[in-house]
C-alpha positions as a Python dict, from the first residue, in 0.01 Angstrom:
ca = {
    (1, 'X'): (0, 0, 0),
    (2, 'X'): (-335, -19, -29),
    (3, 'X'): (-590, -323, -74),
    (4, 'X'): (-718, -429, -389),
    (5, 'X'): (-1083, -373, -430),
    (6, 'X'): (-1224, -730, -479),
    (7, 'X'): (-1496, -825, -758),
    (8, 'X'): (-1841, -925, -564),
    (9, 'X'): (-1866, -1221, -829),
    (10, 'X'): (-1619, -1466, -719),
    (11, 'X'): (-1648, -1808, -819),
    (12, 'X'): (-1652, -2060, -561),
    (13, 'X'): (-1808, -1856, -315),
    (14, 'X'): (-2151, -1732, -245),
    (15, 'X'): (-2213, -1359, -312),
    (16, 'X'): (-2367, -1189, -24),
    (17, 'X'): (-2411, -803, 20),
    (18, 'X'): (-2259, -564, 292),
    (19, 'X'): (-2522, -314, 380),
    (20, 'X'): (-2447, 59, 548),
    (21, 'X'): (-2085, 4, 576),
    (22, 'X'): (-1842, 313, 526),
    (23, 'X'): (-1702, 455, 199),
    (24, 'X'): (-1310, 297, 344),
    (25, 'X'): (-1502, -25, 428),
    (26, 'X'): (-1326, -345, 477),
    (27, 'X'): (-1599, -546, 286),
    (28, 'X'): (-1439, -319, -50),
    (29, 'X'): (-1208, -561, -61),
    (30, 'X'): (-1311, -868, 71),
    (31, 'X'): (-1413, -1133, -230),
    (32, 'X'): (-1772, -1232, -314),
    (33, 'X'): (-1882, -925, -127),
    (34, 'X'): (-2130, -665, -261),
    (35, 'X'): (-2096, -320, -76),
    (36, 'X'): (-2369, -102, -38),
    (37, 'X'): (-2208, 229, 147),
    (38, 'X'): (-2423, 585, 185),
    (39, 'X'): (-2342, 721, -198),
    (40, 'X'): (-2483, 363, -322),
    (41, 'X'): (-2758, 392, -92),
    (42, 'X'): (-2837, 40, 120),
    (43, 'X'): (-3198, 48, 37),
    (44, 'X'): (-3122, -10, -308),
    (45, 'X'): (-3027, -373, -253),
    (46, 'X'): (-3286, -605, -364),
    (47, 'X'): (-3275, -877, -143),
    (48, 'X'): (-3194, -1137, -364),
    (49, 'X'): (-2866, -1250, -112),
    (50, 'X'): (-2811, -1313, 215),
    (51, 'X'): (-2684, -1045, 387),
    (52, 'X'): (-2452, -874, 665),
    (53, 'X'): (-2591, -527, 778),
    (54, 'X'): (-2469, -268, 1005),
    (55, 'X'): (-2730, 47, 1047),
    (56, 'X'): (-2626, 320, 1219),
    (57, 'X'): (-2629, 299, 1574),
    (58, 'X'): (-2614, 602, 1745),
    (59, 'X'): (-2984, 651, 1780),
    (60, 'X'): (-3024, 335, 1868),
    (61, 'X'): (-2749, 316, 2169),
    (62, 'X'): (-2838, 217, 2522),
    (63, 'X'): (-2609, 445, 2663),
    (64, 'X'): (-2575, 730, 2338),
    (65, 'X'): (-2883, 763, 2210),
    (66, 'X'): (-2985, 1074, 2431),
    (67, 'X'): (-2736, 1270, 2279),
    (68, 'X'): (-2712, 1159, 1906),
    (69, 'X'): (-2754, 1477, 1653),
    (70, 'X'): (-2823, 1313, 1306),
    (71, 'X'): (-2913, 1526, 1031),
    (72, 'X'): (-3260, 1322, 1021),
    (73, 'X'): (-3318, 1107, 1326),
    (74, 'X'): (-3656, 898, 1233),
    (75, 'X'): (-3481, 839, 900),
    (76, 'X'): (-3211, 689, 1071),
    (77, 'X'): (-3386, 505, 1268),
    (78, 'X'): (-3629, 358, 987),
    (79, 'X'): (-3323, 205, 809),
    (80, 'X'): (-3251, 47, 1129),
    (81, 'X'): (-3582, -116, 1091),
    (82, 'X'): (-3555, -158, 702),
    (83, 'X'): (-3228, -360, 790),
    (84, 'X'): (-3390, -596, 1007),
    (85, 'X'): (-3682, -635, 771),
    (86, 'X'): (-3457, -675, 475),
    (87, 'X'): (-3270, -949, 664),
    (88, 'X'): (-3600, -1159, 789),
    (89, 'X'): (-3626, -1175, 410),
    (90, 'X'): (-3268, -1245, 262),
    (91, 'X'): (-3127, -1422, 535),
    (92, 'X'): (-2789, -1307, 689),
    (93, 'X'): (-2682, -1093, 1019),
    (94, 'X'): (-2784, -777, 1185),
    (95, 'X'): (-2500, -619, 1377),
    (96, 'X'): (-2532, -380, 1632),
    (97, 'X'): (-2459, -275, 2009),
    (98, 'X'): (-2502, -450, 2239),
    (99, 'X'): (-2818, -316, 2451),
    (100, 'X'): (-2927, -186, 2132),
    (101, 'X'): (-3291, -51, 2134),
    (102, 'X'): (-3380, -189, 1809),
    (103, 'X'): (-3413, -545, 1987),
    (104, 'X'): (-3718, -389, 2202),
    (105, 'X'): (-3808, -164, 1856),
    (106, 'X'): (-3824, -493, 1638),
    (107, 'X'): (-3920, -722, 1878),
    (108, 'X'): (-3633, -934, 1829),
    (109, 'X'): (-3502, -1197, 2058),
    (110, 'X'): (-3264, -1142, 2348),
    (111, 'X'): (-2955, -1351, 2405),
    (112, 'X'): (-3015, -1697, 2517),
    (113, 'X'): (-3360, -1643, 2362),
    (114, 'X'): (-3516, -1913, 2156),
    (115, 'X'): (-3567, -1814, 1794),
    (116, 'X'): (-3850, -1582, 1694),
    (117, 'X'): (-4063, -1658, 1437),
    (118, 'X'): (-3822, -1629, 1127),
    (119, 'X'): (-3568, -1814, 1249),
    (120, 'X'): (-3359, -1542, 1373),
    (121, 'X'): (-3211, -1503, 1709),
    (122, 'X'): (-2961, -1277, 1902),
    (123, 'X'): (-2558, -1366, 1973),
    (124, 'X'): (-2359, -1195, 2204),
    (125, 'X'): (-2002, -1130, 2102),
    (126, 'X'): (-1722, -917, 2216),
    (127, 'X'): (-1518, -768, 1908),
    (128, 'X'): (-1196, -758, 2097),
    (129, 'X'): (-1190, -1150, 2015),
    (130, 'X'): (-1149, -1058, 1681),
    (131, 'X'): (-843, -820, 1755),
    (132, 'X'): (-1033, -496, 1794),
    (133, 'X'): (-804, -285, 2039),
    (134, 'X'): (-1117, -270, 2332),
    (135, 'X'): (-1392, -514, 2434),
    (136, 'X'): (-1678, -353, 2175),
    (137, 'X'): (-1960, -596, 2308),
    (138, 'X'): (-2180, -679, 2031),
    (139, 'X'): (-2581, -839, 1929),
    (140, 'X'): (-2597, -1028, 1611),
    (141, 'X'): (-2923, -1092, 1467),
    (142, 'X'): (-2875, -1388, 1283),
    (143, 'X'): (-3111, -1519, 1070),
    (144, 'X'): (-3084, -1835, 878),
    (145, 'X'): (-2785, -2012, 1038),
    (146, 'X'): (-2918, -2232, 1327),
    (147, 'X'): (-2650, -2153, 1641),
    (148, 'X'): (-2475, -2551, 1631),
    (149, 'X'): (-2380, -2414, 1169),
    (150, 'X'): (-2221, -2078, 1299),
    (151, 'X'): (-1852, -2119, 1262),
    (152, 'X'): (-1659, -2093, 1604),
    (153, 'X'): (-1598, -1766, 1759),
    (154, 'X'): (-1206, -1694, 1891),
    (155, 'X'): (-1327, -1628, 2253),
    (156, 'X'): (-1076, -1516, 2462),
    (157, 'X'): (-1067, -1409, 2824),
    (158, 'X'): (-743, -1181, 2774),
    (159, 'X'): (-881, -837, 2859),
    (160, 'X'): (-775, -570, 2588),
    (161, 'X'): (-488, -322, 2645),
    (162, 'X'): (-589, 7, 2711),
    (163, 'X'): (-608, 244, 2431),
    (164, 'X'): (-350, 516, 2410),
    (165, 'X'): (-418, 860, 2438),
    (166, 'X'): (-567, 1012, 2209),
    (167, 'X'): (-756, 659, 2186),
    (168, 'X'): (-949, 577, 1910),
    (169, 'X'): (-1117, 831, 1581),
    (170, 'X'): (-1447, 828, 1524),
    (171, 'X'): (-1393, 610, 1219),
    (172, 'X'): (-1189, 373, 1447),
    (173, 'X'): (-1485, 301, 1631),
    (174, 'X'): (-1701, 223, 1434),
    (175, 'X'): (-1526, -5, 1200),
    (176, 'X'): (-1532, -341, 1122),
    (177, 'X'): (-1203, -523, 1171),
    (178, 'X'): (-1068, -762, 911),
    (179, 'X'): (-1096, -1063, 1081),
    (180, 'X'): (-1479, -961, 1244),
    (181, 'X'): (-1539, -916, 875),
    (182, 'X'): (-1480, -1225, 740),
    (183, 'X'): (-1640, -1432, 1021),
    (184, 'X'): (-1921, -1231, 955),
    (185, 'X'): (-1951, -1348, 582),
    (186, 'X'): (-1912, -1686, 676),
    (187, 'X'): (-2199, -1671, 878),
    (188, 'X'): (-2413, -1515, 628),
    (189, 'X'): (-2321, -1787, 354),
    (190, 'X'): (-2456, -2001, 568),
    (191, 'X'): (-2811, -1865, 548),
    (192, 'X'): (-3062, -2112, 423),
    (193, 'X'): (-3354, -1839, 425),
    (194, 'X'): (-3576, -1890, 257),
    (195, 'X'): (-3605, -2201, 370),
    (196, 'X'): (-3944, -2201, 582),
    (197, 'X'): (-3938, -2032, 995),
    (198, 'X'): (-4066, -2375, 1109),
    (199, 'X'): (-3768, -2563, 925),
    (200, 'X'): (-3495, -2374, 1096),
    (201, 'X'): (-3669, -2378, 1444),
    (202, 'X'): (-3632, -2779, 1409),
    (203, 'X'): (-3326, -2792, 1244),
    (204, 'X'): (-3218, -2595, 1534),
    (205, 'X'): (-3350, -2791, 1775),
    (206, 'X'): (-3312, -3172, 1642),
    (207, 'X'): (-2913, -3129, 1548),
    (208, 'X'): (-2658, -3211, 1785),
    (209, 'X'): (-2356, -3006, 1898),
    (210, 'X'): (-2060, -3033, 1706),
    (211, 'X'): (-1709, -3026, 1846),
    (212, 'X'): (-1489, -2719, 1865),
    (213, 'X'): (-1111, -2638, 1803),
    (214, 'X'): (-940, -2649, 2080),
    (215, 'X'): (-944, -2257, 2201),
    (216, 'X'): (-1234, -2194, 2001),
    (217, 'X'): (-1659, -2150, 2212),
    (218, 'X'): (-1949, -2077, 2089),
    (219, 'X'): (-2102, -1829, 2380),
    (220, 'X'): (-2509, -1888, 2227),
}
């Protein structure tokens, strides 16, 4: 049976956009979430929201990029860019690869990096702790959220089972698991941008830890 597509304007919870996801993406029918796929065209959002975006990586890929064959590469690429732009603006999370060549591109921060000069810096997260069927190590640009607001990340040390034969489509890959999904809206709900670069940098570095569930680490 399949989901119900969600309205974007829920009340009670923050609207925030979904930028470059696929035309079967989860964020169709996740509430308060506005979906920009490839036929709605991401550079059409106007920035008014925080939010979550996930450019294609394939040009950008540490270990990929040599052989990616899109239809327009520099185009490609420029939405990269226009993503991380567009989020230094509206506040929200970047999501990419991890060893992604935007970071060196955009000059963004590495893990364990202090925050650059919006506010934003770089998490490291495996998607397999959100049930994705293999490790998927991940960057998040996060911009906004200081790392003590982000909402604990389900960290486990369980190594994933290996895939079966024929292992995993193309669209398998590259999607966004439910529950990935929906701690990725929480943490761009969170955004305070546009509060000022300087107010995040010492909100960030005046407030003190808070505790964690029990199974639950924050690896920033």
């Amino acid at each position: 049976m399949k989901a119900k597509k969600q309205n974007a304007n829920q009340p009670g919870l923050r609207p925030i956009a979904a930028l470059c996801v696929s035309g079967r993406s989860i964020y169709k029918h996740l509430p308060g979430v506005d979906p920009f796929d490839a036929k709605r065209g991401a550079q059409n959002f106007d920035a008014k929201k925080p939010a979550i975006a996930h450019p294609p990586c394939r040009c950008w890929s540490k270990y990929l990029s040599h052989c990616a064959k899109p239809v327009d590469a520099e185009a490609e690429m420029e939405l990269g860019r226009w993503c991380v732009r567009t989020i230094q603006k509206c506040g929200g999370v970047v999501e990419q690869p991890a060893g992604s060549k935007l970071w060196a591109d955009m000059g963004l921060p590495m893990p364990n990096e202090r925050a650059d000069s919006f506010g934003g810096w770089t998490a490291y997260v495996e998607q397999s702790w959100f049930s994705y069927k293999s490790r998927k190590p991940t960057w998040l640009y996060i911009v906004g959220v200081t790392k003590v607001e982000v909402p604990p990340v389900p960290f486990s040390l369980v190594k994933p089972a290996p895939c079966q034969k024929p292992g995993l489509s193309s669209f398998g890959r590259s999607r966004t698991v439910t529950r990935f999904a929906v701690w990725l809206c929480q943490v761009a709900r969170l955004s305070r941008v546009p509060d000022s670069a300087a107010s995040a940098r010492g909100a960030q570095k005046a407030a003190p830890p808070g505790p964690l569930a029990k199974g639950d680490w924050k690896p920033f």
